[in-house]
C-alpha positions as CSV (number, residue, x, y, z in Angstrom):
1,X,0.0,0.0,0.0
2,X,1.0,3.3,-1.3
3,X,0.8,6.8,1.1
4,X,0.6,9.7,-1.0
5,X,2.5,12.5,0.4
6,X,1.5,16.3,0.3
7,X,4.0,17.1,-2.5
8,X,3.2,13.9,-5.0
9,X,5.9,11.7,-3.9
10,X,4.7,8.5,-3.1
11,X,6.2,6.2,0.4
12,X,5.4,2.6,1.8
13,X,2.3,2.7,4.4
14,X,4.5,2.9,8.3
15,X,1.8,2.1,10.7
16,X,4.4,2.9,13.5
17,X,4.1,6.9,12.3
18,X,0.8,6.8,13.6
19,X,1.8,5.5,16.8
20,X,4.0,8.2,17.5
21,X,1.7,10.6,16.1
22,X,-1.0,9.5,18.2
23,X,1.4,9.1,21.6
24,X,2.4,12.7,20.9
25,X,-1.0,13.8,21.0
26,X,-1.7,12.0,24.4
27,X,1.2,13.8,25.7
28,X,0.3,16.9,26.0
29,X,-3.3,16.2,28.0
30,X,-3.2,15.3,31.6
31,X,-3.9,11.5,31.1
32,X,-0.7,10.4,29.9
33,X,0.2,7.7,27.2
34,X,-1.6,5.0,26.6
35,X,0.2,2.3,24.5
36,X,-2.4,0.3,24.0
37,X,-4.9,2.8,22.8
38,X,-2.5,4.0,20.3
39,X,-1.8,0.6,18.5
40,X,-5.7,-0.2,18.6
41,X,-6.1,2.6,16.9
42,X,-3.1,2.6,14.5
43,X,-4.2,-0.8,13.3
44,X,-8.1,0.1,12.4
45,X,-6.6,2.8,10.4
46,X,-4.0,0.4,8.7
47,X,-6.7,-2.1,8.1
48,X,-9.4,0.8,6.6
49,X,-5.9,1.6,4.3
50,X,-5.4,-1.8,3.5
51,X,-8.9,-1.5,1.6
52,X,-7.7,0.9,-0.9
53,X,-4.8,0.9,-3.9
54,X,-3.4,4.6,-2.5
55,X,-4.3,6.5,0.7
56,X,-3.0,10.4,0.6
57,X,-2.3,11.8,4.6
58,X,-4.4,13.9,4.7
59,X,-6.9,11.0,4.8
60,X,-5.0,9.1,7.3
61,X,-5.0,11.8,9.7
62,X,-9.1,12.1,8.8
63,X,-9.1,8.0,10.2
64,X,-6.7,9.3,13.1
65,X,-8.8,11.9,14.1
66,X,-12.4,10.0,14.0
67,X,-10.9,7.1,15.9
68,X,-9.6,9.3,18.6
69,X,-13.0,11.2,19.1
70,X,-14.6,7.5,18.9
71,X,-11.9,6.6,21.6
72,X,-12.0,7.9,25.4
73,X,-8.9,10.3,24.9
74,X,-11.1,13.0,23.9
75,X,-8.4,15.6,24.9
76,X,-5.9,13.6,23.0
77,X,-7.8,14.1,20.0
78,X,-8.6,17.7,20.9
79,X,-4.4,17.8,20.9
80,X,-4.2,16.1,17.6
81,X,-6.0,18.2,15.6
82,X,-4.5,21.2,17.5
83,X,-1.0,20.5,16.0
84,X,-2.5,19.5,12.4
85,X,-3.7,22.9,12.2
86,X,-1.2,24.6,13.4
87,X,1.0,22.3,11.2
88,X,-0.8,23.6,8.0
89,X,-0.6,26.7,9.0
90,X,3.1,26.3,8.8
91,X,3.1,24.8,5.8
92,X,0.5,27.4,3.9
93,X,3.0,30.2,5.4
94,X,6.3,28.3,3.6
95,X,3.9,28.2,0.9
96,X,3.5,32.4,1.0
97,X,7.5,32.9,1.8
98,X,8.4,31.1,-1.6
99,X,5.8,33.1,-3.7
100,X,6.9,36.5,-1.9
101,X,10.6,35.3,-2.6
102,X,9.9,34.5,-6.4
103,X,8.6,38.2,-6.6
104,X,11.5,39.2,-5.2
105,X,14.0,37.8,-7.0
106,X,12.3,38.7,-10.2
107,X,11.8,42.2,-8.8
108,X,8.2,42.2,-9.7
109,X,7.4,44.0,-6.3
110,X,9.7,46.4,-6.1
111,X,8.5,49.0,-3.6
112,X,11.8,51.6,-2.5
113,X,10.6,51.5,0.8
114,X,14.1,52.3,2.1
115,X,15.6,54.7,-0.1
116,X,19.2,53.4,1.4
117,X,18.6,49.8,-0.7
118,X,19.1,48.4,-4.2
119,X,16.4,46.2,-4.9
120,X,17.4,45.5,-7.7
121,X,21.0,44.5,-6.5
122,X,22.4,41.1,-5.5
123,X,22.9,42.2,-2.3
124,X,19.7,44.0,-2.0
125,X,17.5,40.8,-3.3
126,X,19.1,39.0,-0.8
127,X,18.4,41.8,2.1
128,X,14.5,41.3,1.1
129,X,14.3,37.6,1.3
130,X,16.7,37.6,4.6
131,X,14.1,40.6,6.0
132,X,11.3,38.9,4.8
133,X,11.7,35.5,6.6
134,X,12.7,37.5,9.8
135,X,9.5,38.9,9.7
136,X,7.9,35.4,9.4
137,X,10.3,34.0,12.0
138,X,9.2,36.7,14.4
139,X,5.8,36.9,14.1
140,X,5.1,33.0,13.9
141,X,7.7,32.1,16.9
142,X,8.1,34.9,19.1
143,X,4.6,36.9,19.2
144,X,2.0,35.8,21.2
145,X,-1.3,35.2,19.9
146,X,-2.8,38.5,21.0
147,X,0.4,40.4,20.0
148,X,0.3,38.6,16.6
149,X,-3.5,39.2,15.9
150,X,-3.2,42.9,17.3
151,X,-0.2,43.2,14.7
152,X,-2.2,41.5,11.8
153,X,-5.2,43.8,12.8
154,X,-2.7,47.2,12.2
155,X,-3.6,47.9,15.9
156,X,0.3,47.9,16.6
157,X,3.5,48.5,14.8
158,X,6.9,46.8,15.7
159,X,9.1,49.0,14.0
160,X,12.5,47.1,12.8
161,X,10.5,44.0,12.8
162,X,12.9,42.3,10.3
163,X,15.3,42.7,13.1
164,X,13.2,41.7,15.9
165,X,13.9,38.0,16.4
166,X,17.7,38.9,16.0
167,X,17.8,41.4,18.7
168,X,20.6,43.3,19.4
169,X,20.4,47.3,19.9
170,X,19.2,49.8,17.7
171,X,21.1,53.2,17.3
172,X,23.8,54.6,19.3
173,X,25.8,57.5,19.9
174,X,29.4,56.3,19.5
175,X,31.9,57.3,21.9
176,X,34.0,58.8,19.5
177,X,35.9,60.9,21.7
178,X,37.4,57.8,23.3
179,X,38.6,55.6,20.3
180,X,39.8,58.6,18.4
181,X,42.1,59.0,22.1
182,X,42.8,55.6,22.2
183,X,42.5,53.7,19.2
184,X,40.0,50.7,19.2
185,X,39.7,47.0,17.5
186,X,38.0,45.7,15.1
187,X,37.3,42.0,13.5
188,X,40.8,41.9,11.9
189,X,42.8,44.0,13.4
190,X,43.3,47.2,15.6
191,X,43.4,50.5,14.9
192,X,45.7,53.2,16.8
193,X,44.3,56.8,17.9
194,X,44.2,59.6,15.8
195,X,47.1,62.3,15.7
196,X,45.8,64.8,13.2
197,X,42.8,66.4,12.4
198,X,42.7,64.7,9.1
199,X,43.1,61.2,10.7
200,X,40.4,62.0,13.2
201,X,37.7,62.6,10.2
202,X,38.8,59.2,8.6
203,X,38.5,57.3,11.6
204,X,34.9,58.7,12.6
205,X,33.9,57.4,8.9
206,X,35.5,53.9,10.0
207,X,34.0,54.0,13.3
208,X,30.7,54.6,12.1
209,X,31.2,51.8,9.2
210,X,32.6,49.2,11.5
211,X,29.8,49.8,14.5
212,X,26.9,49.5,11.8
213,X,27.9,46.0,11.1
214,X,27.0,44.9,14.6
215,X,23.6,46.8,15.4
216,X,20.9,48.0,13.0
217,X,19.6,51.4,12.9
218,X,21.8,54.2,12.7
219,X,25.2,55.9,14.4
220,X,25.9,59.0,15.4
221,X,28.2,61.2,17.1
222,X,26.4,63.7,19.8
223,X,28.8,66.6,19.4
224,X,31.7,66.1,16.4
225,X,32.7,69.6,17.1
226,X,34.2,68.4,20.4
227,X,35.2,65.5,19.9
228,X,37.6,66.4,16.6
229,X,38.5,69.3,18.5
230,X,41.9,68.1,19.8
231,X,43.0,67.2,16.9
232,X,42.4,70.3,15.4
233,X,45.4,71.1,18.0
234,X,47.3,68.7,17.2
235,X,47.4,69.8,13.6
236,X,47.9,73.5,14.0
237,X,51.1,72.5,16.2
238,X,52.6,70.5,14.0
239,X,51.8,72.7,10.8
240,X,53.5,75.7,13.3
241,X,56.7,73.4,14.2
242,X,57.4,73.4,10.6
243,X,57.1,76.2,9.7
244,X,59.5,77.3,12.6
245,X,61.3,75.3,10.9
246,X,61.0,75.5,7.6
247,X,60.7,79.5,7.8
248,X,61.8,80.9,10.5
249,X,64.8,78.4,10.3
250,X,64.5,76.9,13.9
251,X,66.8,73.7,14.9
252,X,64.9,70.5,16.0
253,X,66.4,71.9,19.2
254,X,65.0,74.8,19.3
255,X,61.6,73.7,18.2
256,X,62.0,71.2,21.6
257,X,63.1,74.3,23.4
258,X,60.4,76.5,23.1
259,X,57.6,73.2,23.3
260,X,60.1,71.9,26.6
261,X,59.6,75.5,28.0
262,X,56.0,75.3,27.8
263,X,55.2,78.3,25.6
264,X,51.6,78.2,23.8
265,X,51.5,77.9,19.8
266,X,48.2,76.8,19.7
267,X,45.6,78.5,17.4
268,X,44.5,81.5,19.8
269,X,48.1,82.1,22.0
270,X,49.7,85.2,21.5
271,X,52.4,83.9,21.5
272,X,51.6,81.7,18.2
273,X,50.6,84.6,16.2
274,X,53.9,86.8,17.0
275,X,55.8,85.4,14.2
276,X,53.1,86.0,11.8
277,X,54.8,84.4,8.3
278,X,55.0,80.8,10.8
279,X,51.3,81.5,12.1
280,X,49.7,82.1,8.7
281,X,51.2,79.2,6.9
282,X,50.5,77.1,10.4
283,X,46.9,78.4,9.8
284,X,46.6,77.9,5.9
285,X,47.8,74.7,6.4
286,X,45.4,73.8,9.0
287,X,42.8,75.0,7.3
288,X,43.3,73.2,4.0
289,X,44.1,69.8,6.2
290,X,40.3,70.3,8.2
291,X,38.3,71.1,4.9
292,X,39.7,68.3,3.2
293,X,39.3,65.9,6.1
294,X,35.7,66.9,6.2
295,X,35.0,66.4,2.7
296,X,36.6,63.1,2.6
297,X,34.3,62.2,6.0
298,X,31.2,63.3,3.7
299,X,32.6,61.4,0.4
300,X,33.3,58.3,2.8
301,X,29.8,58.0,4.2
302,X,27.9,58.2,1.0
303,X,30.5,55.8,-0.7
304,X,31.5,53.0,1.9
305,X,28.6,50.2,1.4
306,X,28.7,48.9,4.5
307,X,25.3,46.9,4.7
308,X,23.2,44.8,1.8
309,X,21.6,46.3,-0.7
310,X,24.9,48.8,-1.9
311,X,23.6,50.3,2.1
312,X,25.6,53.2,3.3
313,X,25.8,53.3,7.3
314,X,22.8,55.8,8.2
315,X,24.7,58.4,10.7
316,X,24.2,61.6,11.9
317,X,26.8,64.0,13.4
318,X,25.5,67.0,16.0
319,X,27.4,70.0,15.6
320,X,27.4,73.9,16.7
321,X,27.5,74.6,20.4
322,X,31.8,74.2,21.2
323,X,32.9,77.6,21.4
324,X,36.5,77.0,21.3
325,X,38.8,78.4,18.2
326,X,39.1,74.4,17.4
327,X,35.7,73.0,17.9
328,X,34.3,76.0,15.6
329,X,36.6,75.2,12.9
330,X,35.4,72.1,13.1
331,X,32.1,73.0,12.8
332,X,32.8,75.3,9.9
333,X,34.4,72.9,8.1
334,X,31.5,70.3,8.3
335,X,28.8,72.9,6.9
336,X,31.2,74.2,4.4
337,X,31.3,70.7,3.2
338,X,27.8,70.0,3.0
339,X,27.5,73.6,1.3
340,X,30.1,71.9,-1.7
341,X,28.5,68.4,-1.8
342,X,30.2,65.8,-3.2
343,X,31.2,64.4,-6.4
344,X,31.8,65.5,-10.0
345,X,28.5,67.5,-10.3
346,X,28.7,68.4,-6.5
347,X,25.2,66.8,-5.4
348,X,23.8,66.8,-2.3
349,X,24.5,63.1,0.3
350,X,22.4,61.4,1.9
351,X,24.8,61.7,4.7
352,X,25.6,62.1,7.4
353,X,22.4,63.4,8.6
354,X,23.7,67.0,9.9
355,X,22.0,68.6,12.9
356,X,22.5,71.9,14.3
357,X,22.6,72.4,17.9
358,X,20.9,75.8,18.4
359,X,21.2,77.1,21.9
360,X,20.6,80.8,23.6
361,X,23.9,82.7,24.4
362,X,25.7,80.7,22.0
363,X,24.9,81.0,18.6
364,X,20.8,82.3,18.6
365,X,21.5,86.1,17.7
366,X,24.6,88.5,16.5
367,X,27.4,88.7,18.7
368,X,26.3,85.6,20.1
369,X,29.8,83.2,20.1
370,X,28.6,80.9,17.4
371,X,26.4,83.3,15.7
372,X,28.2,83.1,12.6
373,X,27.9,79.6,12.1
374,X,24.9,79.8,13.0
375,X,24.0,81.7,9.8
376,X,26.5,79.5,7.9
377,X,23.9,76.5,8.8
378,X,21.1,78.5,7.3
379,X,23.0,78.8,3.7
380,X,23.6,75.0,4.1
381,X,20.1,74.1,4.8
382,X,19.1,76.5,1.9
383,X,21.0,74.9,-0.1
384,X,21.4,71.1,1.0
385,X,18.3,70.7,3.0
386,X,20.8,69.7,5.8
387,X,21.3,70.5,8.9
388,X,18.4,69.4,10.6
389,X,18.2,71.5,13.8
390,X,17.7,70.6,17.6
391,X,17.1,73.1,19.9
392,X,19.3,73.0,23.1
393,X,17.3,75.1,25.3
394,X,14.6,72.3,26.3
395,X,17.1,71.3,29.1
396,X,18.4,72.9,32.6
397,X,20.6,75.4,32.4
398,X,24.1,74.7,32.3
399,X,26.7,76.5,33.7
400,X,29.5,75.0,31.0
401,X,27.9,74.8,27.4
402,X,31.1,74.1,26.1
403,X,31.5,70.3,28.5
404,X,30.2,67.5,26.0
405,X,28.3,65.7,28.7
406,X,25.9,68.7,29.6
407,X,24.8,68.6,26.4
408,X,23.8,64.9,26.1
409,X,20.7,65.2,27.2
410,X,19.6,67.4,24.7
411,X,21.0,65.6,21.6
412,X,17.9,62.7,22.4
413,X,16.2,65.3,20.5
414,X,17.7,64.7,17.0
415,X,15.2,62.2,16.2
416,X,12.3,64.8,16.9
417,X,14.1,67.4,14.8
């Protein structure tokens, strides 16, 4: 006797399959297995088979289930046809997942509902069919049954649901002031801190890249001006040490000299800007270092496919509140960037996602600290559509506007902006 299966094929008649199936049943109620039941009734069903050429199972678990209700393990067969349902439900959803993943691969139902993905990439087909069972996955084995029908219903939405079942976090600020101090490692290899302004804007890029790999949503620094800062410093000194050097003639003694003796030549120091020639270069220099370490940070985020689907990380970079000679250039820099977009034909990225942290007393009105960058984001914006802008002044007042971690609080408000 032949069992026809649910795809065509067609198997010997195993009378011990319905034993088990039947013993599985029985274990889930509170009366426990009974042997004996299940071979009385897995040999009426074999001899009701044995009375035709072919038997399909679906009609074998017809015989199952009428002999159980006919039996006294009525919750056994309450069990059984419990987990056949649920069993084609299963099978009508596999069913689904291949007809959504031939539209998919055939790109008959493209939809661009995330402007960052190719659909009609490698990568990106294989995104949708890795999101798609997620989903499935998710819903099926994680929801409850009143969370699944509320979410079937539209009553709720589970944002990142393709993501769900993975788990994990969902964006971050990056501590970027701490591995651009001291360095940080990565799958392959590590990486050492930064020691120049330029450095600093390449490493945020590969922050950002390598920290979107593990998480999903996106990264973001909560005040770049600060946190690049330093290096800004670190630039202007050495661009100044050279030109002692190279200009003024110094010795590399001297140069130590005047560093061992702890004079100032950093950006603002009088005593930097007495030897004028040494200062301007130091300054020209610095200033062609920082705008092209910005632009490469903007051509790096729009170019460095990080995710499937040609993805580019999705970051954001808050800007606009440090006061300091350094953290302004820093901020100028950025907008001026955005302001020249990138590429051949200049066009505007994607990002980072720019916000401007506006704040009263630092750059809200003329003569204001930061007031002219202030009006600097405005041309970008005109222009780029970016920054988005926060406004800093939902929080207490603090008495340093200029200390990164009095303004963290505020920067939870990007998402709003």
């Amino acid at each position: 006797m032949k069992v026809i299966k649910r795809d065509g094929r067609q198997v010997e008649f195993n009378k011990q399959k319905i034993i088990n199936a039947i013993e599985l049943a029985m274990e889930r109620t509170n009366d426990g297995v009974n042997h004996d039941i299940a071979l009385n009734i897995a040999n009426k069903v074999a001899h009701d088979a044995e009375q035709m050429k072919s038997i399909s199972v679906e009609q074998i678990q017809d015989m199952v289930e009428q002999r159980l209700m006919a039996s006294s393990k009525k919750d056994a067969a309450k069990e059984f046809i419990t987990y056949r349902s649920e069993r084609t439900r299963v099978r009508e959803l596999d069913k689904q997942l291949y007809k959504e993943a031939d539209k998919i691969l055939n790109c008959e139902n493209v939809t661009n509902d995330n402007a960052n993905i190719d659909q009609y990439s490698f990568s990106g087909k294989e995104e949708r069919i890795s999101d798609m069972v997620h989903k499935s996955y998710a819903s099926n084995k994680l929801f409850t049954d009143r969370v699944r029908k509320a979410w079937e219903q539209h009553y709720i939405y589970i944002h990142d649901l393709n993501k769900y079942a993975i788990g994990e976090h969902n964006c971050l600020f990056a501590d970027v002031a701490r591995l651009l101090k001291n360095g940080f490692s990565t799958r392959n290899g590590d990486v050492r801190g930064a020691n120049s302004v330029s450095t600093a804007f390449q490493l945020v890029a590969v922050i950002f890249q390598c920290q979107s790999q593990v998480q999903f949503g996106g990264v973001a620094s909560a005040h770049i001006d600060t946190d690049i800062a330093p290096y800004v410093r670190k630039s202007f000194i050495k661009h100044y040490k050279n030109g002692m050097k190279y200009i003024s003639g110094y010795s590399n003694e001297a140069i130590n000299d005047v560093i061992s003796h702890g004079f100032d030549i950093s950006i603002n120091s009088e005593y930097a800007k007495k030897c004028t020639p040494v200062y301007k270069y130091a300054y020209d220099m610095l200033e062609k270092e920082g705008k092209q370490g910005a632009q490469a940070l903007y051509h790096n985020l729009n170019t460095l496919e990080s995710r499937a689907g040609s993805q580019v990380p999705f970051t954001s970079i808050n800007f606009g509140c440090d006061t300091t000679p350094e953290g302004r250039l820093v901020s100028k820099w950025l907008l001026e960037a955005s302001i020249d977009g990138i590429g051949k034909f200049h066009k505007t990225s994607i990002f980072p996602i720019a916000i401007f942290q506006y704040k009263k007393g630092i750059n809200d009105k003329p003569n204001t600290p930061n007031y002219d960058l202030k009006q600097l984001a405005i041309k970008s914006m005109c222009k780029r559509i970016y920054p988005n802008w926060v406004n800093c002044d939902f929080t207490q007042h603090h008495e340093n506007p200029n200390d990164p971690d009095t303004r963290k609080a505020t920067i939870s408000l990007k998402s709003v902006a």
